[in-house]
C-alpha positions as CSV (number, residue, x, y, z in Angstrom):
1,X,130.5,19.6,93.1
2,X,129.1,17.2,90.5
3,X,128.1,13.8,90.8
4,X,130.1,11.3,88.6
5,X,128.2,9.3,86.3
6,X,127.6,6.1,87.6
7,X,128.5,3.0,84.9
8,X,126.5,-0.2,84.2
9,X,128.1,-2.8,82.7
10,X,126.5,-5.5,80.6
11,X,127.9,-8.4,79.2
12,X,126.3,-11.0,77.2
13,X,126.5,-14.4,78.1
14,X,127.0,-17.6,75.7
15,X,123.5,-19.6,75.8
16,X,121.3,-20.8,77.9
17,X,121.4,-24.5,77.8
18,X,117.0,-23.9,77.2
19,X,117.7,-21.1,74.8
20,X,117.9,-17.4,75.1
21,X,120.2,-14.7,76.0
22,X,121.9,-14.3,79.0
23,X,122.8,-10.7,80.3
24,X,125.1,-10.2,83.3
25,X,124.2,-7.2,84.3
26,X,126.9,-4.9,87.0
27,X,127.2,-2.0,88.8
28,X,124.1,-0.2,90.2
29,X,120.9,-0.1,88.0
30,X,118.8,3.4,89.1
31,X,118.0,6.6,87.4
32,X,121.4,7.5,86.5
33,X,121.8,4.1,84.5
34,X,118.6,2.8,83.4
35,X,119.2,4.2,79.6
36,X,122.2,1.9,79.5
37,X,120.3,-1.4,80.4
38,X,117.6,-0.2,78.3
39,X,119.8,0.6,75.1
40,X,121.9,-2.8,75.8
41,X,118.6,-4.9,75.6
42,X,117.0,-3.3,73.4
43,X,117.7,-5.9,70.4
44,X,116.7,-9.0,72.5
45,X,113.8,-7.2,73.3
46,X,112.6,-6.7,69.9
47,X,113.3,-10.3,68.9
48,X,110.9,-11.5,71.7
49,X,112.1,-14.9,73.1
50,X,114.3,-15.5,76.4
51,X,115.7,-13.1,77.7
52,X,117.7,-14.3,81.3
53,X,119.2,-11.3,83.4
54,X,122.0,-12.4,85.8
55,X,121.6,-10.1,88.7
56,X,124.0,-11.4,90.6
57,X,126.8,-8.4,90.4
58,X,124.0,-5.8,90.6
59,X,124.7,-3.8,93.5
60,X,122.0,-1.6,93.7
61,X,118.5,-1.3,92.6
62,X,115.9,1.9,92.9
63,X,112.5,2.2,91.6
64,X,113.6,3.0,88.2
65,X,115.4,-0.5,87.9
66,X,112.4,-2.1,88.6
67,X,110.1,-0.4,86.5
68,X,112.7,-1.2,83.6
69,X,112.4,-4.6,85.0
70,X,109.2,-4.5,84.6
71,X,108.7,-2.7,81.1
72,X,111.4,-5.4,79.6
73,X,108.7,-8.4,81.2
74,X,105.8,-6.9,79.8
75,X,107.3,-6.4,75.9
76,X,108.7,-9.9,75.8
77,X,105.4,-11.3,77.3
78,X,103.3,-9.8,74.5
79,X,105.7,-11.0,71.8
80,X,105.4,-14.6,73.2
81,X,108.3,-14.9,75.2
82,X,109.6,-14.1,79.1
83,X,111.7,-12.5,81.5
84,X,113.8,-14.5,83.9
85,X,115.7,-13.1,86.8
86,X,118.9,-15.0,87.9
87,X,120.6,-14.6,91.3
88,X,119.5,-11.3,92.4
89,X,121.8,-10.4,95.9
90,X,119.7,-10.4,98.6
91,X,119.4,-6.5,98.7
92,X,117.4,-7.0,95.7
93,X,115.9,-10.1,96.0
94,X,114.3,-8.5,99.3
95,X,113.1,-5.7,97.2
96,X,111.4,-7.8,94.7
97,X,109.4,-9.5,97.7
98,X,108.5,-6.4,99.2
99,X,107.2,-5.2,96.2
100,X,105.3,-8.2,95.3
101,X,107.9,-8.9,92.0
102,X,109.0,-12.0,92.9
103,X,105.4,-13.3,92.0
104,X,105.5,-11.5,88.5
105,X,108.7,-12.6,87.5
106,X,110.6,-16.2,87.4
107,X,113.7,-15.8,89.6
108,X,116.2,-18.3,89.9
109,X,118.8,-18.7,92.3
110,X,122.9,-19.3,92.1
111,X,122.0,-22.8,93.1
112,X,119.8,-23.4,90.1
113,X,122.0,-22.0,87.7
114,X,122.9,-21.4,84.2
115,X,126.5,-22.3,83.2
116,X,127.7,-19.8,80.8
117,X,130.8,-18.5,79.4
118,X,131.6,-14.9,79.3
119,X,131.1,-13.0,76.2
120,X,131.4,-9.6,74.7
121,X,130.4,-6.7,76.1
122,X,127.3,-4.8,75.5
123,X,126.9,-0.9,75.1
């Protein structure tokens, strides 16, 4: 029997009120969907900046989520700009404490914010 597929969806939110993206990321981000993050951020990426990821509807994360995680921080750190992490559940907020990630990264909670609009879809 074959294992479906599993889907990430990413949508790109209207700004940050201190500039850059926004990406709500959902679904489960592991093995099976890493290439779809990857390919969906790969433009704000390459324009350096801000780049905020709403983990809020993430579900799931494995050890290939957070080495993407950690690839995306490392590429917008050397072109000048940063990685922020907004409302991870607390299924992944505990593994970005256990791992020690919660120190690399900024991560923000619901509480703190940012107020955006829905956008389009991405990949």
């Amino acid at each position: 029997m074959a294992i479906p597929r599993a889907e990430l969806l990413v949508e790109e939110r209207s700004g940050e009120p201190n500039g850059g993206t926004v990406l709500r990321i959902v679904g489960e981000l592991d093995i099976s969907t890493a290439d779809q993050l990857r390919r969906a951020a790969a433009p704000y990426l390459s324009a350096g900046g801000r780049l905020v990821l709403d983990l809020s509807q993430v579900t799931f994360c494995d050890s290939t989520g957070l080495a993407l995680l950690v690839g995306f921080h490392k590429r917008l750190m050397a072109a000048g700009g940063g990685l922020e992490l907004y409302a991870p559940v607390q299924r992944v907020q505990h593994l970005l404490t256990i791992t020690g990630l919660n120190r690399v990264f900024v991560v923000r909670a619901a509480d703190d914010g940012p107020a955006v609009q829905a956008g389009p879809a991405v990949d």
